[in-house]
N, C-alpha and C positions, 0 to 999 in steps of 0.2 A: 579557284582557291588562291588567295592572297597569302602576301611571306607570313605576314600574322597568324592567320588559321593555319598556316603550315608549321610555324612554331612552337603555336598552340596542340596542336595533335602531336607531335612528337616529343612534348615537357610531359603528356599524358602518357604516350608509352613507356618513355625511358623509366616514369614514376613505378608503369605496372614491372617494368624486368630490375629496379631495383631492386623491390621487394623481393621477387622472385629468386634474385639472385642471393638475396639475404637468409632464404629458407635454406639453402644450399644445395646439396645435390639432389636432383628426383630419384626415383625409383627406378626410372626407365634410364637415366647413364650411370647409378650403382651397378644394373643389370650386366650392362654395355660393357663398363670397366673391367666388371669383372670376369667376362667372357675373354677381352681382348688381354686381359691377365694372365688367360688361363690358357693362351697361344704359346709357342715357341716364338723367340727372336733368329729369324734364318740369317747367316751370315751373309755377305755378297756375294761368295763365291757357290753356296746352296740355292740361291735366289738365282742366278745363272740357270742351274741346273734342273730348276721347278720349273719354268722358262723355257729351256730347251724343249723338256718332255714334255709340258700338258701349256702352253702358249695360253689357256685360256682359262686356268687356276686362280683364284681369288682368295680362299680360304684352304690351308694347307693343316694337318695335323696329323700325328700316327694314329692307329690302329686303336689303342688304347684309349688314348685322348680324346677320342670320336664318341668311346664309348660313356665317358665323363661328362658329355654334353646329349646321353640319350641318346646319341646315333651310335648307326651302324654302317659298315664297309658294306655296299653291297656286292655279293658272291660272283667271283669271275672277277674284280676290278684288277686293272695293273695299277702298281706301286710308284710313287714316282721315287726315283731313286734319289737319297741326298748321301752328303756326308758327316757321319755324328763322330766326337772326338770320343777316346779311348781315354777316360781318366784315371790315374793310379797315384800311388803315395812315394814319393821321394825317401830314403833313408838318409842319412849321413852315418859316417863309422864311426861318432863321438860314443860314450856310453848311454852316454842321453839321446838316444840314435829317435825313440820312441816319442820324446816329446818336440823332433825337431821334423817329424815328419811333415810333407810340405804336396799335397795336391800338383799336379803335373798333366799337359797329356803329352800321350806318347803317342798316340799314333791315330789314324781313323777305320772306320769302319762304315760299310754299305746299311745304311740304315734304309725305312720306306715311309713314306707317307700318302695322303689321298686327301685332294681335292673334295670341297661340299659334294662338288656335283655327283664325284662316285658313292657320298650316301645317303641314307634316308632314317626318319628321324623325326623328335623335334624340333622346329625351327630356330636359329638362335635367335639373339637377343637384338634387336634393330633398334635402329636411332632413331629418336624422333624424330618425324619430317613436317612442314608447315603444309595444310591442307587447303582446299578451297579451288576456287575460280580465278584468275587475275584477269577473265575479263580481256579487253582492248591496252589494259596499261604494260601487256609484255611488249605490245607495239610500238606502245609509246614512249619507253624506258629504250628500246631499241634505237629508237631516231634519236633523240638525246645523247646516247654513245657516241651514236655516227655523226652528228654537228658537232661531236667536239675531239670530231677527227682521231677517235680511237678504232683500230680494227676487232672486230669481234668475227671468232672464227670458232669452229667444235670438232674436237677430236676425239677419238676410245683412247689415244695412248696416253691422255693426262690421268687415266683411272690408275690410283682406287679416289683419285681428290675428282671432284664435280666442277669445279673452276681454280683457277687461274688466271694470276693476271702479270701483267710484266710491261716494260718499258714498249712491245712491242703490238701489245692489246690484251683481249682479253679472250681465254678459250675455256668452253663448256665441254662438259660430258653430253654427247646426244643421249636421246632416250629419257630422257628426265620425265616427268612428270607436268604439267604446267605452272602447277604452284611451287613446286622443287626450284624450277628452272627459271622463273621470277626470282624468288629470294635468293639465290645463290648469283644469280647476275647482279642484282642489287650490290649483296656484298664484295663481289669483286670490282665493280664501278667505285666504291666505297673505298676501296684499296689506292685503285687509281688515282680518285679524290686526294685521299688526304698522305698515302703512302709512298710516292715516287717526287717527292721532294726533298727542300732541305729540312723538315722535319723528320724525316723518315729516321735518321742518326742519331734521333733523340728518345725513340720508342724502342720497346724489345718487341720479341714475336707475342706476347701475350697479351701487350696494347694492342699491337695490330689487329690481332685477332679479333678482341673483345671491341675493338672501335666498328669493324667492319659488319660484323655480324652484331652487335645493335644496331648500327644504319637497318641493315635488314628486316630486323624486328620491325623496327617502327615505320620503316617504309611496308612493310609486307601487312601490318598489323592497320592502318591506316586507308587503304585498299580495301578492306574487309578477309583477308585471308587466316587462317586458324595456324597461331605459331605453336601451341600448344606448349612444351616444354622445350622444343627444336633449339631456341637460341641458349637458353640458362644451359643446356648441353652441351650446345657447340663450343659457349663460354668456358663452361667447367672443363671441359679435353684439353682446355689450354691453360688450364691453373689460373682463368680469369676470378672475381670474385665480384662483391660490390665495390670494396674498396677502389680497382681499377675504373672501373665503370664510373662511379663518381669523379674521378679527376679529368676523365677527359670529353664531360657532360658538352662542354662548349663544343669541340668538334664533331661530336655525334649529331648533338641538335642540328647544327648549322648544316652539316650537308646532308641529314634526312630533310629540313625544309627544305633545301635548293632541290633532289629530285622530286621530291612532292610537287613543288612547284611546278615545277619541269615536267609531269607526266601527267601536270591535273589541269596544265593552261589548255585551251582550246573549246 
């Protein structure tokens, strides 16, 4: 594949995820969203304590809450123990004591919650992932890291994110799937690309995003692998839209041809 046909495949993709992104959100991240909505925000210091007790907690929610999503706690579970605050109303002594009352908390309380894994149920609501075969090209996207002298390394403790990347290389969640593990490498090499420069100062987190995970698209789409709704998702979690997507067409294209190029010479 020449830079041409590698230009050429990737003005075709970007063309299918603007559209895409034009329809706006699918069905499956309205689902998503509003699962993830319908979680508690745990503070740092709760987050500690889900941590201590259960090391291997992913999705935490009380007893009720479980019940909201069609699960149940199953019988015998222990609780992980958090802390919920104790809300009440402030008065002041003015006569107008009632309309000055003011939300407050006072103090906390041993609340509990439980881990997916303590129930059963049905399943929630999962995020699109890109399916398929990648084939020899996870090989070949491999060697192209490493000639250009980035370390690529895989750790569990970057979970609940799948990649990572940093001045220092780039790190996977093991266990991925093959085509997961393609496309998500992609977008973090994408990162690398075009994110650890002096342009980086000039984009927010929702370029980034939306730059990196179109690389992906079109690299993983390009390959033959099925993105299904995967990217217009990952886009939308980050308040990406078309609009963003259109301005930064030039750097998308340019380094989806460079790895195309890159994974299809030989």
């Amino acid at each position: 594949m020449n830079t041409d046909q590698a230009k050429q495949l990737a003005d075709n993709a970007l063309t299918m995820l603007i559209e895409a992104l034009g329809k706006g959100q699918s069905d499956t991240l309205k689902r998503y969203l509003a699962a993830m909505g319908r979680f508690r925000n745990y503070s740092f210091g709760n987050c500690m304590l889900i941590a201590a007790q259960k090391p291997d907690a992913t999705h935490v929610a009380g007893f009720h809450s479980w019940l909201k999503f069609q699960r149940h706690v199953r019988k015998g579970e222990k609780g992980i123990v958090i802390l919920a605050p104790m809300v009440g109303k402030k008065k002041t002594e003015s006569a107008e004591a009632a309309e000055d009352e003011q939300s407050r908390v006072f103090g906390f309380r041993a609340a509990h919650v439980f881990d997916i894994s303590q129930t059963d149920g049905e399943p929630l609501p999962e995020f699109a992932q890109v399916q398929g075969d990648p084939q020899h090209f996870t090989a070949k996207l491999k060697a192209m890291i490493d000639e250009r002298g980035i370390a690529l390394d895989y750790s569990e403790k970057i979970a609940p994110a799948k990649g990572m990347a940093s001045a220092a290389g780039i790190t996977l969640l093991p266990g991925m799937d093959a085509a997961e593990e393609f496309a998500v490498l992609v977008h973090e090499f994408a990162h690398r690309l075009l994110h650890f420069g002096d342009r980086r100062a000039n984009t927010s987190k929702t370029i980034r995003e939306t730059e990196a995970e179109a690389v992906a698209f079109v690299v993983s789409q390009a390959i033959g692998l099925d993105c299904g709704t995967a990217a217009v998702d990952y886009i939308g979690l980050y308040n990406g839209d078309k609009a963003t997507l259109s301005v930064s067409l030039g750097f998308i294209q340019g380094t989806a041809a460079e790895i195309l190029a890159g994974i299809e010479a030989g």
